[in-house]
Structure formats: structure tokens, C-alpha cells
N, C-alpha and C positions, 0 to 999 in steps of 0.2 A: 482173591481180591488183590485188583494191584496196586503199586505202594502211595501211587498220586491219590486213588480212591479211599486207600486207608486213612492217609495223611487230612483230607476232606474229613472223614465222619467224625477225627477225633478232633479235630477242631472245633467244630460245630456242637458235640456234645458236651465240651470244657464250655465252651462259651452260652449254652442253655444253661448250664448248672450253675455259672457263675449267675447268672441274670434270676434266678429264680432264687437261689442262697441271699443273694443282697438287699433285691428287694422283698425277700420276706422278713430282713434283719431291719432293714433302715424303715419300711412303712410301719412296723407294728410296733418298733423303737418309739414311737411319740406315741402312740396307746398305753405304752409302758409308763410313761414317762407324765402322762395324762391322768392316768389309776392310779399309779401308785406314790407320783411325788407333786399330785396339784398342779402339774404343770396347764397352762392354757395356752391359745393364742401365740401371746407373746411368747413367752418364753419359747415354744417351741420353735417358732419362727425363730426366735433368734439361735437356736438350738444347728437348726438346718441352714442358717447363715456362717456358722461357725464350720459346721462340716464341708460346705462347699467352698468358702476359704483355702481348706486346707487341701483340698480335690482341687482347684485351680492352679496352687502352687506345683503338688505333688504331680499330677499329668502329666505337666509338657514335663517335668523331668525323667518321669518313668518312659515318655516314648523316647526321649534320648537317649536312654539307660540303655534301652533295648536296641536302639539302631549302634550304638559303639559297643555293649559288651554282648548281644545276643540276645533273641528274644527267649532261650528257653532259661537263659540265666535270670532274667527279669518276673516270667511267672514263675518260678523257683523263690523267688526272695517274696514277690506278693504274696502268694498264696501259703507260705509259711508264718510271714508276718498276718496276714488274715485269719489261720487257726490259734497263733496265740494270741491274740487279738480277743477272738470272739471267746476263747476258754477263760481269759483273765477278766473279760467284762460278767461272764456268765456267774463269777463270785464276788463280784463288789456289791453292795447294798445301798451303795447312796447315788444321789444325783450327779455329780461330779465324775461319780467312778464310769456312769454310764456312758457319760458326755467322753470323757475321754480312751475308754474303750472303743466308742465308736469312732471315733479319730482316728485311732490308730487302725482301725476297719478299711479306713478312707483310704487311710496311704497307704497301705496294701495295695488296695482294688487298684491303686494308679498305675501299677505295673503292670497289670492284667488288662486292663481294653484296648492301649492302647497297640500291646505289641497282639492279640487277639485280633483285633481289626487288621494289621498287618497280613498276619499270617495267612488270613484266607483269601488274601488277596497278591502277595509277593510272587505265592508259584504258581500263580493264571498266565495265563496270554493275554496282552492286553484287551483283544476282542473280549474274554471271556470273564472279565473284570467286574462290569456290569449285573452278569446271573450271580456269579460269587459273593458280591455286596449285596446281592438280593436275598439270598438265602440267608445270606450272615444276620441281614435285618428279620427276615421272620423269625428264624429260629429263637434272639432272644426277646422279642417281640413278644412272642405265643409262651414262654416261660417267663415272663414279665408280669402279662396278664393274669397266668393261672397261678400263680405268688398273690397278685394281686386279690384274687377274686376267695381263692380257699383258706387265704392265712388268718383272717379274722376266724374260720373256724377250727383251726391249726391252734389257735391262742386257746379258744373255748373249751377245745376237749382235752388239749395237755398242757395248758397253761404256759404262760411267760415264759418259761422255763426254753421251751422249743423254738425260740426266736434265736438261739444261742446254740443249741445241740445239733439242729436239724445243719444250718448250715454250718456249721461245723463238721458234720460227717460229708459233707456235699464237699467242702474245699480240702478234704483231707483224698477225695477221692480225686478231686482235679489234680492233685500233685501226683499220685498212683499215674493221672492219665499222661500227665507231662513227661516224667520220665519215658511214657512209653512212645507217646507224639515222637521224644527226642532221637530215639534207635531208629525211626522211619528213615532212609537214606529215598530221597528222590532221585532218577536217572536224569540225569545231564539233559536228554529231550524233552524233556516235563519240566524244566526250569520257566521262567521267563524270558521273551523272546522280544525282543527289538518290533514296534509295532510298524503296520507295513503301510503304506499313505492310504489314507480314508478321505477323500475329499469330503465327506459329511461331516468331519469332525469339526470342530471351531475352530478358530485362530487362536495360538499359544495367549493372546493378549484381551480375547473375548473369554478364555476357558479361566484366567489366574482371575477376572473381573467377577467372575459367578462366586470364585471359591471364595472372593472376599465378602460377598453380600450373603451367602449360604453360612461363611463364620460369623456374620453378624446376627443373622436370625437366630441361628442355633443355640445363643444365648439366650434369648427371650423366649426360646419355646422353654427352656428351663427355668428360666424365671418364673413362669406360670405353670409348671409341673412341681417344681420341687416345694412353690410356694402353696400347691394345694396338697399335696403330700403333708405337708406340718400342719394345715389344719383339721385336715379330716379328722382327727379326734372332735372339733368343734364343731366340723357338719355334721356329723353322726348323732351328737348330743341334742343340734336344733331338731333333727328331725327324729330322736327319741329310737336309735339304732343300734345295736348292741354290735360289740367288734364284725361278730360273724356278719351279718346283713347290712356293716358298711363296707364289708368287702364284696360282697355280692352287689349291692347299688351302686358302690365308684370305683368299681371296676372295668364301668362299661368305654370308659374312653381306651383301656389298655387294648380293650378288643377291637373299639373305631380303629385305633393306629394298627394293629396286626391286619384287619381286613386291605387298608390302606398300604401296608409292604406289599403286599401280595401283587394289587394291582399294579403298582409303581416298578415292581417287578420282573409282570410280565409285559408291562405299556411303558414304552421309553420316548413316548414323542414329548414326551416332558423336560427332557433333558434340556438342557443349555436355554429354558424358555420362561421367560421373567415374571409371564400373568401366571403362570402357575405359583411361584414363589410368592409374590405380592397378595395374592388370594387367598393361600395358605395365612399370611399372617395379619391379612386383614380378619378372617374366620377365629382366628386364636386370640386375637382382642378382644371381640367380641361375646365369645364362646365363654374364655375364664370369665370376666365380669357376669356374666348369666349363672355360671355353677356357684360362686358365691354370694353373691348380691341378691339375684330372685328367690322369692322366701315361699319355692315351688318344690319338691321332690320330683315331679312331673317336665317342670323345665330344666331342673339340674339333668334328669335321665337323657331329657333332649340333646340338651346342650355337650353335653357329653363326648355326642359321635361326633360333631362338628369340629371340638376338640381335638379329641382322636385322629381326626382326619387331616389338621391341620399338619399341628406335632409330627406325626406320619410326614406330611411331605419335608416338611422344614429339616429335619433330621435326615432324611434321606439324600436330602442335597445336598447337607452339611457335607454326611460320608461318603459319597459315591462323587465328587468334587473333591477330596482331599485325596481319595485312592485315584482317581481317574487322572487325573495333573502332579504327581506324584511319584519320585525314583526312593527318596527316601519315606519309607512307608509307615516305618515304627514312631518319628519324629511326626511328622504328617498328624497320624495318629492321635498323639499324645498331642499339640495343638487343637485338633479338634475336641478332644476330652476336658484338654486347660477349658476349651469356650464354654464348656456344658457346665465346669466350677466355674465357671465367672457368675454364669445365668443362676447356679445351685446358690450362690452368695447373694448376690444382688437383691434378687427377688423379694427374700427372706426376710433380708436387713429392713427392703423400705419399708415392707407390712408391720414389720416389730416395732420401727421408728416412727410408723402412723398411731400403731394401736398405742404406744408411748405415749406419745404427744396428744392424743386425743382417746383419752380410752373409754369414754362415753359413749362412746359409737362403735361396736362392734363390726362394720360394714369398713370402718375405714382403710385397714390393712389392704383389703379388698381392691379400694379404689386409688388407692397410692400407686400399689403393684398394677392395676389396671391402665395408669396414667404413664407409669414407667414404661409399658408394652407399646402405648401409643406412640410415644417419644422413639422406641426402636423402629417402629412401621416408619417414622418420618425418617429417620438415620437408611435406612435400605432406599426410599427413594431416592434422598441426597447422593446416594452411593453412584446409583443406578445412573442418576442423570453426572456424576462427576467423572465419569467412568472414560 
């Protein structure tokens, strides 16, 4: 095998293991948090406002971390800050200890995606930047989902306990693999190459306009993800669900958005193409207020792929708009990671400051965060047409 192929698989398999360690750590965190200290609603929402705070700040630092001191210096310090991390939270007993365990979770992980996303993309061609993004997205895409989908029963058979151990042997094994990523020496012909004129490509001043509208949405696809992440405990309970079977039912948008990489993948007439983006997030307004608002199981399961589908493209333009316009890749990176804590904060905050302000109405969190998403659809046209 040769060293560019080698260099490919262990990136890809760091970057699965990290996506499937974290989200089995941070979704079943508010089930934890749920059972065993009362938490509702709020609180947890404010829980998942507090973490992506600290993931907004921490991001863009860690992709600059890694574009001036190295990216393998960068997941070196996350992923050791991540095992003690998840071992020190894995002994605290109270609510606090967990809240701040998982902080310190957070700023780890910031040093890991952003120079991750770099890396499988720095030593492409620029031609070949595109499939590399594409892969990058399935790969943690499809261990996204199956975190998503098996960890309620992951709780059920070994208890709480395995939200803390499981990924914890998984990031102990990413730093086993980093060291080894680090010995890979690439030949001088497999670097990155100066791209050669495309007259297809866009104008340097059409391409930087996309990546601005692509970082705006990519925050509100997180708004509406992380804001339904912190209640699933409370969809689970309206529809009388036990961990395992709210993983199997809200699971299904993690596999809308994997089936959606795939296509976006291997169909790029989407690229640099605005009804794609606009439809995406007109579908994602829509879609969130349907999974929590409609007092359906049948139209949450719907509504779902629609979801799925959205998120899927919105994310994908974020990333492949930040690598594709992009000499600095680890900073890039970690910019687009800052947006996804802006979106992980925001969302969170308004649902907790609704369900605050009016806690009589359980729907309201819902449609606060619902009304914030509409206000970002209007921001992207504004954009579109200031451009």
C-alpha cells in the first residue's frame, strides 16, 4: 500500500471513530442528565447552550492552533484532553461535575475537526478535493448515525456507565493512530499542486459570496440539530420511548443526511448553485417545527428525512466552500467549526429562554427556535441579493 493510500485510510478511520465516540458521549449525556438529576427541557437546553459556547470559542482557536503549530501537534493535545476528560467526568456524581466534564469534552474535540477536515483535504489536488470532502462527509456521517441509532441500546445493556468507557477506549485508540498518521512521510509528487485554469470554476468573487452564505446557514442547520439533540429526552417521554427505541426512531434524519452525502458526492451540479442552498433551508424550517410541534410519531418519522436531507446539503456547502476557496485549511476549518458552536449556542439558549418565559406551553422552546431559523432563511437571502 502506498504512503498517500495509507495516509487516506487513517484519516478517515480517526475521523469515523471520533464522530461515533462523541456522539455517543453528548446525545445520551441528556438521557443521563434526564434519569438521573431531573433534568427537563430547559435545563438541558440550556445545558447544550452552555457547551456550544464553549465549541464556538474553542474552534476557530484550535484551527489556528493547527495551521501555526501543526495539525498532528493539535489532535495530540485534543484527544489527550478528551481521554482525561471523559475519565474525570466518568467519577463525578453530581450535575455540575457532568456539565463540566463535558466542557472540557468540548474543548478537546476543537482541536480535532478542524485540523481533520484539513487533513484530507491539504494533500489532494485541487481537482480531487471535491471526492476527498465527499468521503470525509460520509465516512462521519454513517458513524454519526449508527452512535445515533444503537446507543440508546448501548445505555440499556451496560448502563450510563458506557457513555464514558466506550469512548474513551475509542480516543485512546485515535492517539495510538495519530502517532502513526504522524511517521506517514508523503512523496513530494503527492503534495498539493497549483490548480490549472478551469474555466468552469467560478469567479474568485462568486466563489468567497457562496462561502459567506454557506457560513450562514451552517449555523442554523445547528441550531435545529443540537436544539433537538437536548430534547430528545422529552420526545422520547411524549411518545412513551425508552432510551433504546428513541434511538432507533430519531435516528432516522442521521441516515436522511448520510443517504444525502453520498448523493452530493457523487452529483456536483449543485455546486456554486443558490436553489439548492435556499431549498435546503427552506426544507429545515419546516421539517424542525414538524418533528417537534406535530403531536405525530408518524410525522416526526416523516419529517425526519426532509431534515436529514436539508442539514445534508447545508453542511456540505458549508465544508466543501471552506476547502475548495481555501490555502489555509486548518484555520478555514476551524471557522467553519466556530459556525456550527455559534448554531450549537444559539438554538439552545432561545428554546431555554422561551420555555423560561413561558413554561406553560411546552411547544414554545420549539417555536422560538423555529422563528430564529426563519429569521436565518431571511439573512441568506439578504445576503444573496447584497452580494
Amino acid at each position: 500500500m502506498n504512503a498517500r493510500r495509507q495516509h487516506q485510510i487513517l484519516c478517515y478511520t480517526i475521523e469515523g471513530l471520533n464522530s461515533f465516540g462523541t456522539v455517543l458521549y453528548f446525545t445520551y449525556l441528556y438521557f443521563l442528565l434526564h434519569e438521573k438529576f431531573g433534568f427537563r427541557d430547559m435545563t438541558n437546553l440550556a445545558v447544550a447552550a452552555l457547551l456550544g459556547l464553549v465549541y464556538a470559542f474553542a474552534a476557530w482557536q484550535g484551527g489556528k492552533f493547527g495551521q501555526r503549530h501543526g495539525n498532528f501537534a493539535a489532535l495530540k493535545l485534543g484527544f489527550g484532553l478528551m481521554a482525561v476528560s471523559y475519565l474525570v467526568a466518568s467519577q463525578l456524581g453530581t450535575a455540575a461535575g457532568q456539565i463540566a466534564g463535558a466542557a472540557f469534552v468540548s474543548l478537546g474535540m476543537c482541536f480535532t475537526w478542524p485540523v481533520l477536515e484539513a487533513l484530507i483535504s491539504e494533500n489532494e489536488t485541487p481537482e480531487r478535493v471535491p471526492h476527498a470532502v465527499g468521503i470525509y462527509n460520509i465516512t462521519w456521517a454513517a458513524t454519526n448515525a449508527g452512535a445515533l441509532f444503537i446507543g440508546g441500546t448501548i445505555v440499556e445493556k451496560f448502563g450510563y456507565a458506557s457513555i464514558y468507557w466506550l469512548p474513551l477506549a475509542i480516543v485512546v485508540t485515535q492517539l495510538v493512530l495519530t502517532f502513526w498518521l504522524e511517521k506517514i512521510k508523503l512523496p513530494a509528487g503527492e503534495k498539493n499542486s497549483a490548480p490549472a485554469f478551469d474555466a468552469n470554476r467560478p469567479s474568485p468573487a462568486r466563489a468567497k459570496n457562496f462561502l459567506r452564505m454557506a457560513w450562514l446557514a451552517n449555523p442554523f442547520a445547528y441550531i435545529a440539530i443540537n436544539t433537538l439533540i437536548a430534547v430528545l429526552p422529552g420526545v422520547a417521554a411524549k411518545f412513551h420511548l425508552t432510551p433504546m427505541f428513541a434511538g432507533f426512531a430519531c435516528s432516522l434524519w442521521g441516515f436522511a443526511r448520510l443517504a444525502t452525502f453520498v448523493v452530493l458526492w457523487r452529483w456536483d451540479s449543485w455546486h456554486y448553485r443558490f436553489r439548492w442552498l435556499v431549498t435546503a433551508f427552506a426544507l429545515l424550517v419546516i421539517s424542525f417545527a414538524a418533528i417537534l410541534i406535530v403531536p405525530s410519531l408518524a410525522a416526526v418519522l416523516a419529517a425526519q428525512i426532509f431534515f436529514g436531507a436539508a442539514i445534508g446539503l447545508i453542511y456540505y456547502s458549508s465544508l466543501f466552500y471552506s476547502m475548495d476557496a481555501s490555502d489555509t485549511k486548518s484555520e478555514h476549518g476551524g471557522i467553519h467549526e466556530a459556525a456550527i458552536g455559534v448554531g450549537n449556542c444559539l438554538g439552545p439558549a432561545a428554546g431555554a429562554t422561551a420555555l423560561w418565559l413561558a413554561p406553560q406551553n411546552p411547544s414554545t422552546g420549539a417555536w422560538a427556535v423555529t422563528g430564529l431559523l426563519t429569521l436565518g432563511f431571511g439573512g441568506l437571502l439578504w445576503l444573496r441579493k447584497s452580494r
